[in-house]
Biopython code that builds the backbone (N, CA, C, O; Angstrom):
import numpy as np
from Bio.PDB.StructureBuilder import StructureBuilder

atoms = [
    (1, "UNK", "N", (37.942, 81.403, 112.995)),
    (1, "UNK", "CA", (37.399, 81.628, 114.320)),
    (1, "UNK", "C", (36.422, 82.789, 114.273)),
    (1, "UNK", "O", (36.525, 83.759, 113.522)),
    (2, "UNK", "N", (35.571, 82.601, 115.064)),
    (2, "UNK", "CA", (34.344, 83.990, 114.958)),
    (2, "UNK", "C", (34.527, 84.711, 115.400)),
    (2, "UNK", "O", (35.113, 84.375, 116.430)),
    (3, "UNK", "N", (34.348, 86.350, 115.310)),
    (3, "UNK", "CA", (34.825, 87.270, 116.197)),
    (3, "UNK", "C", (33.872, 86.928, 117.585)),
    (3, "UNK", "O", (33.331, 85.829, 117.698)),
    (4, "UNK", "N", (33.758, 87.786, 118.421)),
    (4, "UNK", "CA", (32.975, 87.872, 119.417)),
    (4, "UNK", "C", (32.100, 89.359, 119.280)),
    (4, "UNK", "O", (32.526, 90.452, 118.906)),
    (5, "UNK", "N", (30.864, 89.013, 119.680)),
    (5, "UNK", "CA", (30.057, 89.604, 119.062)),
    (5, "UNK", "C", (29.354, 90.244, 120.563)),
    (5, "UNK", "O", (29.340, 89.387, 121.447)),
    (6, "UNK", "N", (28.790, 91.566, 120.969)),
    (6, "UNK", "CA", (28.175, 91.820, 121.877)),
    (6, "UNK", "C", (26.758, 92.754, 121.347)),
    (6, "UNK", "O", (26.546, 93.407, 120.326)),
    (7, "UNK", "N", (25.954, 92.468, 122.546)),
    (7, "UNK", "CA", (24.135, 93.120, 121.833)),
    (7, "UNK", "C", (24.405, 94.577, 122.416)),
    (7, "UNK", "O", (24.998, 95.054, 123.383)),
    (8, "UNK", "N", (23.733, 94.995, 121.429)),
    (8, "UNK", "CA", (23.065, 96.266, 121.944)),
    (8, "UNK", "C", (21.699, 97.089, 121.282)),
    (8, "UNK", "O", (21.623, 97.076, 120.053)),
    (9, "UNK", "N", (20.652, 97.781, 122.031)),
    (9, "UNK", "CA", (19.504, 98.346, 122.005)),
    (9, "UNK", "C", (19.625, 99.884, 121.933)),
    (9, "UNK", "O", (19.928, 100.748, 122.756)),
    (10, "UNK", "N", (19.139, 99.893, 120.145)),
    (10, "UNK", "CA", (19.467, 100.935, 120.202)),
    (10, "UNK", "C", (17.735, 101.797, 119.920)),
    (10, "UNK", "O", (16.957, 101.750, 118.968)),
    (11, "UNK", "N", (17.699, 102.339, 120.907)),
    (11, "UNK", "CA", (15.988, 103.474, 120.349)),
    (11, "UNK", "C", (15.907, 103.819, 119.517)),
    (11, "UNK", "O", (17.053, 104.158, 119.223)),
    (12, "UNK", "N", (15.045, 104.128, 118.433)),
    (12, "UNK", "CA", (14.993, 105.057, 117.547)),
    (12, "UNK", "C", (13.740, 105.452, 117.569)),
    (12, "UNK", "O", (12.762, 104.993, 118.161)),
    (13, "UNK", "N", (13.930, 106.788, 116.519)),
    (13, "UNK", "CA", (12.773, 107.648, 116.360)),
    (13, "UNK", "C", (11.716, 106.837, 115.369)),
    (13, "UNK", "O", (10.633, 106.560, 115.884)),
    (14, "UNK", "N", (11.866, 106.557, 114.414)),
    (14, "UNK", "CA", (10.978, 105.939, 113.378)),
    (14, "UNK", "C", (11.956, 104.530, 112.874)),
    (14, "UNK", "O", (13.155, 104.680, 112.640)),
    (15, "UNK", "N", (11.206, 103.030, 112.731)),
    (15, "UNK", "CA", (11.551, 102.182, 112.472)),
    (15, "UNK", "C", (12.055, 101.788, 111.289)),
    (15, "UNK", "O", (13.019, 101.022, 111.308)),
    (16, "UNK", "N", (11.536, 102.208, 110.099)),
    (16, "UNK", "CA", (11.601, 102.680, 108.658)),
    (16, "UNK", "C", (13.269, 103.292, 108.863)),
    (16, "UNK", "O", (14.049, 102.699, 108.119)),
    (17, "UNK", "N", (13.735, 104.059, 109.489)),
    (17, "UNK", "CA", (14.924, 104.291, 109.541)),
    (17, "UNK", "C", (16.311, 103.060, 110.026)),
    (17, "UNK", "O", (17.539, 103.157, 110.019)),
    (18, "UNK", "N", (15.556, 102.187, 110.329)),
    (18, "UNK", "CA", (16.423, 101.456, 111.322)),
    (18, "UNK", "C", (16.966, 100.695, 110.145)),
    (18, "UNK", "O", (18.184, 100.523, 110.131)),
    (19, "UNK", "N", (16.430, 100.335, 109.405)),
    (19, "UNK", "CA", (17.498, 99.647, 107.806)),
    (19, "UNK", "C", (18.819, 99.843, 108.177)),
    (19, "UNK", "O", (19.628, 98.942, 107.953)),
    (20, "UNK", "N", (19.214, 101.001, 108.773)),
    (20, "UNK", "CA", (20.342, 102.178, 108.525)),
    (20, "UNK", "C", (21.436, 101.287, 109.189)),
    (20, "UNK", "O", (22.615, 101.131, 108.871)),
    (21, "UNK", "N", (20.757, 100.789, 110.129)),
    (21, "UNK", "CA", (21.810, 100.312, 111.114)),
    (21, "UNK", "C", (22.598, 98.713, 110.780)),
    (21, "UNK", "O", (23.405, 98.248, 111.585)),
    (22, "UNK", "N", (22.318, 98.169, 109.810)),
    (22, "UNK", "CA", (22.884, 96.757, 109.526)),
    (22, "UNK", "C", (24.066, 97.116, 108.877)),
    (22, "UNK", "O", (24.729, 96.161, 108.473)),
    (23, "UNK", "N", (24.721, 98.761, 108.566)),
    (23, "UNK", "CA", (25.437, 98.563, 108.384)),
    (23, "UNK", "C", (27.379, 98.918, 109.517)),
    (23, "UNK", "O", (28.586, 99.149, 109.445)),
    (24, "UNK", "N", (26.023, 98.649, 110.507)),
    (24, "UNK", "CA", (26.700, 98.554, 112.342)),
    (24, "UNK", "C", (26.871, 97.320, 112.428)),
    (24, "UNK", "O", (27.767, 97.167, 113.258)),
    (25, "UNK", "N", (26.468, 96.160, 111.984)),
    (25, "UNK", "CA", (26.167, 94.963, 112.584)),
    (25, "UNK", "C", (24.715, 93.980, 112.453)),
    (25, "UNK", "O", (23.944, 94.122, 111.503)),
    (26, "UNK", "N", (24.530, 93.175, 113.335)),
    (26, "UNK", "CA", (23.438, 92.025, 113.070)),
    (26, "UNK", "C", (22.163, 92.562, 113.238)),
    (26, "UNK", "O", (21.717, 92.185, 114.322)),
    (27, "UNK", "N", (21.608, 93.072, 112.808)),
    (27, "UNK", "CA", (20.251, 93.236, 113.544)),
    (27, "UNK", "C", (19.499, 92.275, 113.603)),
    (27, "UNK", "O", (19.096, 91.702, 112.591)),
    (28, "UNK", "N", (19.124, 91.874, 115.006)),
    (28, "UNK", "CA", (18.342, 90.483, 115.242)),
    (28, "UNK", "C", (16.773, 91.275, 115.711)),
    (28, "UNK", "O", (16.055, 90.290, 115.884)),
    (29, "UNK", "N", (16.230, 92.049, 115.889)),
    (29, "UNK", "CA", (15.168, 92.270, 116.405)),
    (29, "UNK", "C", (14.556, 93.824, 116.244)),
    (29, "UNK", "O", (15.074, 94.635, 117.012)),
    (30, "UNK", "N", (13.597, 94.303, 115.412)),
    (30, "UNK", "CA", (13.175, 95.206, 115.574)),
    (30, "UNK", "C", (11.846, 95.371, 116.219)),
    (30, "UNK", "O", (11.002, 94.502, 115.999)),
    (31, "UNK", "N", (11.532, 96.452, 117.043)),
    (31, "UNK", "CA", (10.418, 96.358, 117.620)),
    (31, "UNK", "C", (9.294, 97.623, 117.387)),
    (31, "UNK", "O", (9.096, 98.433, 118.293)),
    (32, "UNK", "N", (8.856, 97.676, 116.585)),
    (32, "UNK", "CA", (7.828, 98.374, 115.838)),
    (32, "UNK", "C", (6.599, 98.937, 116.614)),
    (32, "UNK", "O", (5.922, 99.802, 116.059)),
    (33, "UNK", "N", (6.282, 98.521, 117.807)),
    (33, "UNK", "CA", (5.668, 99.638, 118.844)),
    (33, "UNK", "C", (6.552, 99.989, 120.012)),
    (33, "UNK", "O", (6.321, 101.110, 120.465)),
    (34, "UNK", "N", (7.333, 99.434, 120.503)),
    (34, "UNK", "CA", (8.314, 100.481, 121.108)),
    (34, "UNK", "C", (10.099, 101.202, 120.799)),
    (34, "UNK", "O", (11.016, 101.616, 121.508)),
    (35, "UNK", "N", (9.809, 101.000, 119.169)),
    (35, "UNK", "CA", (11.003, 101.724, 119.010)),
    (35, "UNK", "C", (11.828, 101.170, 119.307)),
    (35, "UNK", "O", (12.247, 101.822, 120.264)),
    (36, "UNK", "N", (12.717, 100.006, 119.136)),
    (36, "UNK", "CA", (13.741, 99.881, 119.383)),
    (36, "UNK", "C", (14.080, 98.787, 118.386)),
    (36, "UNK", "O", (13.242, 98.052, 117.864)),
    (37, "UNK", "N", (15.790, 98.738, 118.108)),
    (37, "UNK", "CA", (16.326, 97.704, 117.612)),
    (37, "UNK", "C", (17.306, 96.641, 118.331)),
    (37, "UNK", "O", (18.343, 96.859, 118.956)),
    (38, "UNK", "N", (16.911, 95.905, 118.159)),
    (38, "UNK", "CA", (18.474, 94.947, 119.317)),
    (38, "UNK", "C", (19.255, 93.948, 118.073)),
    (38, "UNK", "O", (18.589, 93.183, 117.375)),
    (39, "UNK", "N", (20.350, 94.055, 117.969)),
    (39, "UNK", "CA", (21.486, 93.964, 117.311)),
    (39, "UNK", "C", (22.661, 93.777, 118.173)),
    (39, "UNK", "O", (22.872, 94.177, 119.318)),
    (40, "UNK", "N", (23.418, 93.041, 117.322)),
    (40, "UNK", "CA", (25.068, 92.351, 117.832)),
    (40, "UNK", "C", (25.522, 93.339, 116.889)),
    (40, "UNK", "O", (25.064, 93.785, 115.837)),
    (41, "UNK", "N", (27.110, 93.662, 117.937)),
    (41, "UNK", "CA", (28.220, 94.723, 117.087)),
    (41, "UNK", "C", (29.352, 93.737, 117.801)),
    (41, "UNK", "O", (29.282, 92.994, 118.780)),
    (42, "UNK", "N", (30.407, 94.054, 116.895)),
    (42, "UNK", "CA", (31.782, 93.389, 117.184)),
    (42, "UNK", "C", (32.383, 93.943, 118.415)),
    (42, "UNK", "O", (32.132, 95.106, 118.732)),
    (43, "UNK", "N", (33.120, 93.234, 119.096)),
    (43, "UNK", "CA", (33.255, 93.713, 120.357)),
    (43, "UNK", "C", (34.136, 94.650, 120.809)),
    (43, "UNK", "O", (34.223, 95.378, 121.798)),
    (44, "UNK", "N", (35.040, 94.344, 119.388)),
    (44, "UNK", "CA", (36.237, 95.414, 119.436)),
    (44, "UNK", "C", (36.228, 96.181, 118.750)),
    (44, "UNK", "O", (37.309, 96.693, 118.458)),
    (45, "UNK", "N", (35.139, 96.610, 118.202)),
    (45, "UNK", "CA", (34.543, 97.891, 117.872)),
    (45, "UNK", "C", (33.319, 98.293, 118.569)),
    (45, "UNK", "O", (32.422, 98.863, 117.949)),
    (46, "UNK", "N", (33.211, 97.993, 120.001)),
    (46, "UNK", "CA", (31.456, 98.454, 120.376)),
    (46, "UNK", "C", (31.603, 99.852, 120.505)),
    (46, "UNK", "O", (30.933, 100.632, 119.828)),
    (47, "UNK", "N", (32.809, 100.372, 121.701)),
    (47, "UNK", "CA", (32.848, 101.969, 121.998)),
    (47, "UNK", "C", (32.253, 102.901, 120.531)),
    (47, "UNK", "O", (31.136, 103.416, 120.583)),
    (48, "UNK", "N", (33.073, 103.027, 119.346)),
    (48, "UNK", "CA", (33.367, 103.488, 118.593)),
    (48, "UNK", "C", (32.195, 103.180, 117.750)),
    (48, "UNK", "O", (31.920, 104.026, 116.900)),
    (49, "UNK", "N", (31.481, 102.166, 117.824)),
    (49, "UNK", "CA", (30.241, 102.077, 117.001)),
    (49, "UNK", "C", (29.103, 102.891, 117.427)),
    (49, "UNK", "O", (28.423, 103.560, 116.650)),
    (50, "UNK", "N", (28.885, 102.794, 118.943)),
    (50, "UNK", "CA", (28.237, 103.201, 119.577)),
    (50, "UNK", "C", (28.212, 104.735, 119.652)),
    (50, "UNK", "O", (27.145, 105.293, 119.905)),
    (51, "UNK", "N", (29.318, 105.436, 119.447)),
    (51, "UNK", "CA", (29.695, 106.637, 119.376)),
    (51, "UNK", "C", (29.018, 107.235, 118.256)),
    (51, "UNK", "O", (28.342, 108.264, 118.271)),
    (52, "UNK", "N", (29.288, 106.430, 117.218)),
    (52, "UNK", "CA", (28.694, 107.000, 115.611)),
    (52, "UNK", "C", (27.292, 106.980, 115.631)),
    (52, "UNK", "O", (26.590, 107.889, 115.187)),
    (53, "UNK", "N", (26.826, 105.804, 116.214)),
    (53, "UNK", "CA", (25.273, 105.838, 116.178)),
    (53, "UNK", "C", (24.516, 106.434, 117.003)),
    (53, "UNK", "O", (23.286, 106.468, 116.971)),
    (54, "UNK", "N", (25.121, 106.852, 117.659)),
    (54, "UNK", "CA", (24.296, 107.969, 118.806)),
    (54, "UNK", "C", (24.220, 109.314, 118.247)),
    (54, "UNK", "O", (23.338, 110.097, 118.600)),
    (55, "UNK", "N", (25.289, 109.669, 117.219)),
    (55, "UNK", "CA", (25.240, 110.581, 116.264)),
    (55, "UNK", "C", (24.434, 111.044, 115.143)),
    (55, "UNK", "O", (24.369, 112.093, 114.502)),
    (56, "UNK", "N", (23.580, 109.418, 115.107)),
    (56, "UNK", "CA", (23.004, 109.463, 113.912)),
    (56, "UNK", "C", (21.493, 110.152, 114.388)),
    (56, "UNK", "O", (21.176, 110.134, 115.577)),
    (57, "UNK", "N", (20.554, 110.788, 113.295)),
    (57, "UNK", "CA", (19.407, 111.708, 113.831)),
    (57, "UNK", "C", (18.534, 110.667, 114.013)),
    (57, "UNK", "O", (17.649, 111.131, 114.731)),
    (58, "UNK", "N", (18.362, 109.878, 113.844)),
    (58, "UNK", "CA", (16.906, 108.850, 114.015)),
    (58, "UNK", "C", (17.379, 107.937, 115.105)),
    (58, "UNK", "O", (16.686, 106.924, 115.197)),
    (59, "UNK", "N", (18.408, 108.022, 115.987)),
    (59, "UNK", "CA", (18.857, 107.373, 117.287)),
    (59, "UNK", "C", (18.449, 108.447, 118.496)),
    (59, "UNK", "O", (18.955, 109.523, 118.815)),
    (60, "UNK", "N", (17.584, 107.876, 118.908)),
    (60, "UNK", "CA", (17.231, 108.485, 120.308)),
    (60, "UNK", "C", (18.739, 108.040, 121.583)),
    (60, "UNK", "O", (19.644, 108.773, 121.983)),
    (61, "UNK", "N", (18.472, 106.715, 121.869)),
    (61, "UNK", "CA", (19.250, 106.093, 122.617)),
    (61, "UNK", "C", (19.986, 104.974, 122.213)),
    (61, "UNK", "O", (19.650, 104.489, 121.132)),
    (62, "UNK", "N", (21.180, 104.293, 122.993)),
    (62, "UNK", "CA", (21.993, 103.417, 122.780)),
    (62, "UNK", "C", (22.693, 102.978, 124.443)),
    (62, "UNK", "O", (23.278, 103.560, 125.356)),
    (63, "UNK", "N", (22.087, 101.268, 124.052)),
    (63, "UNK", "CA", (22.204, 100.659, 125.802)),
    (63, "UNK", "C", (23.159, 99.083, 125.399)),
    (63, "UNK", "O", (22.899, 98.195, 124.587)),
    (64, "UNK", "N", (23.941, 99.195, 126.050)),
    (64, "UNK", "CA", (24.638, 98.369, 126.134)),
    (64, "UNK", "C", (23.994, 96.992, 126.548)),
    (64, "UNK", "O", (23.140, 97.104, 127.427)),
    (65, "UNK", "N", (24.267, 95.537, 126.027)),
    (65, "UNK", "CA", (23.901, 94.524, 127.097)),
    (65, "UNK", "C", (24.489, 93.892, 128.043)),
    (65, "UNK", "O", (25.647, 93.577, 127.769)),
    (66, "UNK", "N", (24.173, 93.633, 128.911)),
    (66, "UNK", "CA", (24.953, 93.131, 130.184)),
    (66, "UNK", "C", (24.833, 91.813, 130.152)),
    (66, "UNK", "O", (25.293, 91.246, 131.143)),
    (67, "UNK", "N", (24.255, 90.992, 129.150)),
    (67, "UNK", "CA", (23.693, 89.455, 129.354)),
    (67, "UNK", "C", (25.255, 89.015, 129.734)),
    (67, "UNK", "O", (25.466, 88.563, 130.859)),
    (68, "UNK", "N", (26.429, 89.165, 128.706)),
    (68, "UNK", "CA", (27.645, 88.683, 128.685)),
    (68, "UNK", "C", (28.076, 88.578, 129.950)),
    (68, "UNK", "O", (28.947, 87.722, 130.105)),
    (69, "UNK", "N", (27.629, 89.388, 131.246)),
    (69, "UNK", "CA", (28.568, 89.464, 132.576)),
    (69, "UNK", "C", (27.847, 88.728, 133.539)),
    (69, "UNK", "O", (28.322, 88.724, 134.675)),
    (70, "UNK", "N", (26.437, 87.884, 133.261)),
    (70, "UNK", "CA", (25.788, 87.314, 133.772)),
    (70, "UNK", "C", (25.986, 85.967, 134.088)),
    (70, "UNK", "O", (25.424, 85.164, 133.342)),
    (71, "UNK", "N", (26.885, 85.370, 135.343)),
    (71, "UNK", "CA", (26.962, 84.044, 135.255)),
    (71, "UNK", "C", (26.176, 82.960, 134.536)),
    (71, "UNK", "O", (24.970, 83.203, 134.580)),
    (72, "UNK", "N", (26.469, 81.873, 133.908)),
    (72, "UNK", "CA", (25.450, 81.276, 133.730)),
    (72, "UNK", "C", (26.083, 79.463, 134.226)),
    (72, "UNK", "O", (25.443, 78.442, 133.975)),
    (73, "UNK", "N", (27.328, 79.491, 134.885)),
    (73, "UNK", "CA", (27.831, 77.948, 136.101)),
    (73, "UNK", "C", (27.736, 78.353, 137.071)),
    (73, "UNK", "O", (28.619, 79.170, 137.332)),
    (74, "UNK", "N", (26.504, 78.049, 138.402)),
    (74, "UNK", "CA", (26.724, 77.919, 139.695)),
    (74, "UNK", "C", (27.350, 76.842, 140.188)),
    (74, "UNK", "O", (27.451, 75.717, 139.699)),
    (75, "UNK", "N", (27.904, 77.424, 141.547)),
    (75, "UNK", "CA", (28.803, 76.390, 142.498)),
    (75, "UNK", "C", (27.973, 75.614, 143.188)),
    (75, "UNK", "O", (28.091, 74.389, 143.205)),
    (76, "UNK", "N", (26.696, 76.513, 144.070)),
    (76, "UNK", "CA", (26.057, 75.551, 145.146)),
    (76, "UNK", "C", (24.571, 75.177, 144.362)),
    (76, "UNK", "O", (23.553, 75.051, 145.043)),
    (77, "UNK", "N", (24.534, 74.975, 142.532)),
    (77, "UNK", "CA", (23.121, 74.608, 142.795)),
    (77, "UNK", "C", (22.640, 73.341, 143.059)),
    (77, "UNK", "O", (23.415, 72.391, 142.947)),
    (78, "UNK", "N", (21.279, 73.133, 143.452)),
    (78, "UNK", "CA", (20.745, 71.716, 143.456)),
    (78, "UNK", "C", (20.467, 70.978, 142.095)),
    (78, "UNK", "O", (20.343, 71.414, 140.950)),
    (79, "UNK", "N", (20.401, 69.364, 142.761)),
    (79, "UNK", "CA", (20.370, 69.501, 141.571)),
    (79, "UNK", "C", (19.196, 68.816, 140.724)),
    (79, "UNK", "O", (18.394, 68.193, 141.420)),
    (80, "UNK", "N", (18.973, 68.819, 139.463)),
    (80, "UNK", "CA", (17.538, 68.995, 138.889)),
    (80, "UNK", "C", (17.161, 67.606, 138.997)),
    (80, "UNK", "O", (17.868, 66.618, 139.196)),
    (81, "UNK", "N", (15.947, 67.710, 138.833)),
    (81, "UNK", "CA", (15.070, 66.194, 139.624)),
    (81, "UNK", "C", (14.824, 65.599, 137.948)),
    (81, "UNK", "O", (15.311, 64.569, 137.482)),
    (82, "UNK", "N", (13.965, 66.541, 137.273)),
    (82, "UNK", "CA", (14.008, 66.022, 136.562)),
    (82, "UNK", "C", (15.471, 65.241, 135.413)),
    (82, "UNK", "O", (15.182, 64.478, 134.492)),
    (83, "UNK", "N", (16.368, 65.482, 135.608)),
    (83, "UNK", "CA", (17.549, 64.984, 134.537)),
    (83, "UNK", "C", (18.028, 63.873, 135.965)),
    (83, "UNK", "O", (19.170, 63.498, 135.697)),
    (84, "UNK", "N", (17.709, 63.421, 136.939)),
    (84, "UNK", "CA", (17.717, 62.338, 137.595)),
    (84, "UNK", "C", (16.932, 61.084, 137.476)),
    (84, "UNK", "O", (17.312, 60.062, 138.047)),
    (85, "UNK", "N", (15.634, 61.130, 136.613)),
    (85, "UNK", "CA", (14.772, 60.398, 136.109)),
    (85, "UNK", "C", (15.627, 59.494, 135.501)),
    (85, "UNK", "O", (16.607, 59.898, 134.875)),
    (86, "UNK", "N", (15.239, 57.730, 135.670)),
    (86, "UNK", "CA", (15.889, 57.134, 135.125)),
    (86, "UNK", "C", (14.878, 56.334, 134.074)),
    (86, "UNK", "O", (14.168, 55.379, 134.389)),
    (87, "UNK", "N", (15.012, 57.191, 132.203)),
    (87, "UNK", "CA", (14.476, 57.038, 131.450)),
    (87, "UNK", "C", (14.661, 55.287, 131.155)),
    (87, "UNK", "O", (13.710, 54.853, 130.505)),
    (88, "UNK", "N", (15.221, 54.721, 131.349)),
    (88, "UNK", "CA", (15.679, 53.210, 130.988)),
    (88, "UNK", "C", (14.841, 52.636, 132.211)),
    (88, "UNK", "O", (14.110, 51.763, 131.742)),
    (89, "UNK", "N", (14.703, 52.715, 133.128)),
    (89, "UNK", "CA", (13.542, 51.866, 133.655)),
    (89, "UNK", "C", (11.902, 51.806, 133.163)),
    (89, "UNK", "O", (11.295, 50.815, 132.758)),
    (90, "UNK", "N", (11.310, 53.427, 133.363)),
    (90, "UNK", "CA", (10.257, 53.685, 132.388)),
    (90, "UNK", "C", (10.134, 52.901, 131.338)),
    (90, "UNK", "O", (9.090, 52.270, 131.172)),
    (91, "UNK", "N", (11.336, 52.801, 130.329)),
    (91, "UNK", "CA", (11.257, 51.968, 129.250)),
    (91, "UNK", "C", (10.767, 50.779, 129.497)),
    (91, "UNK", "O", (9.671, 50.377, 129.106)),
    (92, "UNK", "N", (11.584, 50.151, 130.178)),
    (92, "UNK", "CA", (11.445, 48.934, 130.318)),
    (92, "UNK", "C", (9.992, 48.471, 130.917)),
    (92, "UNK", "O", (9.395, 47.485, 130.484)),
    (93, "UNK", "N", (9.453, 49.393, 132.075)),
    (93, "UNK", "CA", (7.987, 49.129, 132.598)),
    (93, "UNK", "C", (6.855, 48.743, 131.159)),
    (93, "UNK", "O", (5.862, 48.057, 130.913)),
    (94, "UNK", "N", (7.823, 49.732, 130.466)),
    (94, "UNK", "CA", (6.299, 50.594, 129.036)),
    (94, "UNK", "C", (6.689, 49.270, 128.437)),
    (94, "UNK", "O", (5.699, 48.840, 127.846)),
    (95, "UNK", "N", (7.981, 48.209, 128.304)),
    (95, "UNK", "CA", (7.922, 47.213, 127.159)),
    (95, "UNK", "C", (6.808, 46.050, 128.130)),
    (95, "UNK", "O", (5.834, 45.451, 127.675)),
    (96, "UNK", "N", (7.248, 46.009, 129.315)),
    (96, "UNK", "CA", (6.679, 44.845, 129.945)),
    (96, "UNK", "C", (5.037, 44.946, 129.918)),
    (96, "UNK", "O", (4.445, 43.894, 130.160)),
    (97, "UNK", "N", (4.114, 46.321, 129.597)),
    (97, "UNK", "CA", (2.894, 46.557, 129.957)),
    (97, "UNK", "C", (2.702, 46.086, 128.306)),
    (97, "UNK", "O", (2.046, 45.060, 128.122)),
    (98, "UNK", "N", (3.109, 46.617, 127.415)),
    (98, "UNK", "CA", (3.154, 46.761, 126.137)),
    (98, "UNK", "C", (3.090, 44.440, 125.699)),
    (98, "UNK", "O", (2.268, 43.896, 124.962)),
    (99, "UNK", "N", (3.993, 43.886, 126.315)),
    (99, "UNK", "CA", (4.049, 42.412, 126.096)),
    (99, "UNK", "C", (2.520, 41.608, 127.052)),
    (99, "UNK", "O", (1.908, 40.700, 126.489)),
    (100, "UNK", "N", (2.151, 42.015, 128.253)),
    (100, "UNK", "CA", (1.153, 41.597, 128.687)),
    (100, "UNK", "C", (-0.181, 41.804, 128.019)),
    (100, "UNK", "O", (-1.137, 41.029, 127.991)),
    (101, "UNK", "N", (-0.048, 43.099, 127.441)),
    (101, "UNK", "CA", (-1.506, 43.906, 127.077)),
    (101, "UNK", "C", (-1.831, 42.709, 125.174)),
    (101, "UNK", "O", (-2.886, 42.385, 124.627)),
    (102, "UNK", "N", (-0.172, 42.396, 124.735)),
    (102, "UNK", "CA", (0.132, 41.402, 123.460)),
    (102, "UNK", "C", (-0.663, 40.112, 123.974)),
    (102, "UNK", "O", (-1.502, 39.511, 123.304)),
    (103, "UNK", "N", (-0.246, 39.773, 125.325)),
    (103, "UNK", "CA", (-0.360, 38.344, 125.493)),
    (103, "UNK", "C", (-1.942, 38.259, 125.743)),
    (103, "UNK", "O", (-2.442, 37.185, 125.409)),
    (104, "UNK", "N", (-2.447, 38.821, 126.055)),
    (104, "UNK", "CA", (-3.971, 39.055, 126.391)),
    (104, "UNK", "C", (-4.887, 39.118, 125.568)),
    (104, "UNK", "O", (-6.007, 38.615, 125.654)),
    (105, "UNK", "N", (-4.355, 39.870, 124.565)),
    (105, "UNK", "CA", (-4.996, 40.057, 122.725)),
    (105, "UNK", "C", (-5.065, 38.775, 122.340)),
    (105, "UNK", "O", (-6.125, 38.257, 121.989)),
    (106, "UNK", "N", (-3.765, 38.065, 122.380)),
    (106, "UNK", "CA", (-3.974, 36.950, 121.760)),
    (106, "UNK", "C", (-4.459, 35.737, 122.044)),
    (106, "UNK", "O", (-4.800, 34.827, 121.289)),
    (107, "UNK", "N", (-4.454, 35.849, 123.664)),
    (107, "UNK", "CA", (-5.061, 34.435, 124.256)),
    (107, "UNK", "C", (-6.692, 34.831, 123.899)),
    (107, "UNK", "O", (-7.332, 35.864, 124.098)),
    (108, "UNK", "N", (-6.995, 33.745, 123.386)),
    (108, "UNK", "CA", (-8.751, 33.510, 123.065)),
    (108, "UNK", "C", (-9.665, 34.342, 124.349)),
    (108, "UNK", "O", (-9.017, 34.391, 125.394)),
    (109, "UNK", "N", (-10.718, 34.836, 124.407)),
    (109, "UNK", "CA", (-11.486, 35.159, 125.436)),
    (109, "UNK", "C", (-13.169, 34.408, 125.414)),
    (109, "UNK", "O", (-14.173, 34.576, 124.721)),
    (110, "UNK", "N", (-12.760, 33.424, 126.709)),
    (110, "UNK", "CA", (-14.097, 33.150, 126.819)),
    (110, "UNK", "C", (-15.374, 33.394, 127.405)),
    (110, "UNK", "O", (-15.654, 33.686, 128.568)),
    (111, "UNK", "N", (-16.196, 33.206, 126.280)),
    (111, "UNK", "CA", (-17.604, 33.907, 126.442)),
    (111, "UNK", "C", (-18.452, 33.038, 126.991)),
    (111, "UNK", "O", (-18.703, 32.022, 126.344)),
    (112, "UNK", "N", (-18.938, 33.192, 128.001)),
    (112, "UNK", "CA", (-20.106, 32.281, 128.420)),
    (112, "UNK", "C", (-21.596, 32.928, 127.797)),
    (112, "UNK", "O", (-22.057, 34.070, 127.796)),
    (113, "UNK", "N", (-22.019, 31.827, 127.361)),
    (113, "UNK", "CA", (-22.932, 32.059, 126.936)),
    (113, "UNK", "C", (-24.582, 31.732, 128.070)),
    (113, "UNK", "O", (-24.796, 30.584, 128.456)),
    (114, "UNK", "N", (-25.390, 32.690, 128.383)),
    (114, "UNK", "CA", (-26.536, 31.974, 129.443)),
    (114, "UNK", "C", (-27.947, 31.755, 128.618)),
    (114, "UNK", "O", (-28.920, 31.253, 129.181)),
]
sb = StructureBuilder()
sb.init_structure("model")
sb.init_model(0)
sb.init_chain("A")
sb.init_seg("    ")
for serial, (resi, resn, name, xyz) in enumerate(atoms, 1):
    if name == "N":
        sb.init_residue(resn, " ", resi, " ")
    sb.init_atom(name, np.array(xyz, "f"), 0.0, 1.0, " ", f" {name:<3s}", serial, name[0])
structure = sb.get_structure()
């Protein structure tokens, strides 16, 4: 089973330093004009990680993410138009245009000649 994993953004002073930190966790993102790294830490170690790395000299700051507390099932939404589209009729229009446009090719076309 996977642990559970939570993000966090941590500032730093110089990016070149930020190597430092994979051995906190995932680093998924460094950002090289505004200083920062965003990385997953284990969840049952975030306090205590977070503690050490705020310690460290090339850590300006350390921000927790909140994505985790962010619903993502509403009760009252509407609902989407598009995933109501009924792809199996379309189909079927596109075979029937697709067999006329056949039958037309193949019937001879006559040319009058003046």
């Amino acid at each position: 089973m996977r642990e559970r994993r939570l993000g966090v953004a941590v500032w730093v002073k110089n990016t070149r330093a930020a190597k430092n930190l994979r051995k906190f966790g995932t680093i998924h993102y460094i950002s090289k004009r505004l200083n920062y790294v965003s990385m997953y830490v284990n969840a049952n170690m975030l306090d205590e990680t977070i503690r050490i790395m705020e310690k460290l000299h090339f850590v300006t700051k350390v921000e927790r993410s909140h994505r985790h507390e962010i619903p993502v099932e509403y009760n009252n939404a509407r609902p989407d138009k598009a995933k109501e589209y009924d792809y199996k009729q379309e189909k079927n229009q596109v075979m029937a245009l697709a067999e006329t446009l056949m039958a037309e090719e193949s019937s001879p076309a006559t040319v009058g000649s003046t």
